[in-house]
N, C-alpha and C positions, 0 to 999 in steps of 0.2 A: 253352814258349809255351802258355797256357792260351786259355779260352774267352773272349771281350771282346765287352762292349757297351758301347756310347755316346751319350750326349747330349747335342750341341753346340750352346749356342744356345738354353741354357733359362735363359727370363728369371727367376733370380731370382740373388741375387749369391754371388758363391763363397764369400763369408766366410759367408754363411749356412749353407754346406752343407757344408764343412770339418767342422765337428764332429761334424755327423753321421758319415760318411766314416769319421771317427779311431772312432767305438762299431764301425763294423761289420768293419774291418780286422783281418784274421786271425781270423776266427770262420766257423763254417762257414756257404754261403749261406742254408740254411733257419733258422739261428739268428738270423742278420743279418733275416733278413724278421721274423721276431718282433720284436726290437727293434726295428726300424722302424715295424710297425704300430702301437706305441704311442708311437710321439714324434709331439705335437703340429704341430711344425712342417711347413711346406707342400715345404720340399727333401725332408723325409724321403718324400713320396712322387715322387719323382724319385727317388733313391735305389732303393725299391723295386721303380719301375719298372723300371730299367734293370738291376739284380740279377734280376730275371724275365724279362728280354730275354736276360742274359747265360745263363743255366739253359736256356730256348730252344734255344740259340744250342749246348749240351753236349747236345744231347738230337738235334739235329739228326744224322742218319748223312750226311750231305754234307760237315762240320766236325768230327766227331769222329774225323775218318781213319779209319774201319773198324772200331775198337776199341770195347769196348760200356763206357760209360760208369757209374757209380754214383755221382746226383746227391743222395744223402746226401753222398756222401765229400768234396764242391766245397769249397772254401776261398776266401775273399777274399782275394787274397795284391796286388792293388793296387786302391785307393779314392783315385783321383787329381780333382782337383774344380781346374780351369786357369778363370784368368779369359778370358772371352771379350770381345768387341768391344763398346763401350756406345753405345747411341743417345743423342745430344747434344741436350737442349732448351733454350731459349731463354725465362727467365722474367723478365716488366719487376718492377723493384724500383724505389725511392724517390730522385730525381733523376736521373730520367733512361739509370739504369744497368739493366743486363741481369745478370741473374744465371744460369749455366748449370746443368743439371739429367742428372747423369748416371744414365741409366737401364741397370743394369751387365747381362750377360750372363755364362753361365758355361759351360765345358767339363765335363760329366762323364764319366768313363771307371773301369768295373767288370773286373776281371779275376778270375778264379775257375781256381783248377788243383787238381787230382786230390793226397788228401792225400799219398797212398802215391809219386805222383813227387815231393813236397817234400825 
């Protein structure tokens, strides 16, 4: 069990940020931040963030069980990106009909463990 962070409920849609996810999986986290910084896209900083949450989160002495960490060594060992709950809107269209408008949400979840336990 490594270090985890999350962000549930960030609107932007999971197929966006799936690809990203797949570039930084299995790479160590400071390299994964590198390549984020330079993807255009707007999940990649969601992404980042939440890889800076999870590095936090290894640095913490409260979570790291007592043991003194070496946040060179972190690895992304899961980039999980879950569709989350979509808010449902209601757009008028041409006779009369309704057309709905799904505004998607997405789960992200970062996990980072120590290379030397892999």
């Amino acid at each position: 069990m490594g270090f985890q962070a999350s962000h549930r409920y960030a609107r932007v849609s999971a197929r966006k940020i799936r690809p990203l996810a797949d570039l930084v999986r299995g790479k160590y986290a400071d390299e994964a931040l590198d390549i984020l910084r330079y993807q255009p896209q707007r999940g990649a900083r969601i992404l980042e963030k939440v890889i800076q949450s999870a590095l936090g989160n290894a640095q913490d002495p409260d979570q790291n069980r007592g043991g003194a960490v070496n946040v060179d060594q972190l690895v992304v060992v899961d980039a999980r990106v879950d569709e989350g709950p979509m808010f449902k809107r209601i757009r008028p269209r041409a006779r009369g009909m309704a057309f709905v408008i799904k505004k998607r949400t997405s789960h992200v979840r970062i996990e980072l463990e120590d290379v030397e336990k892999l």
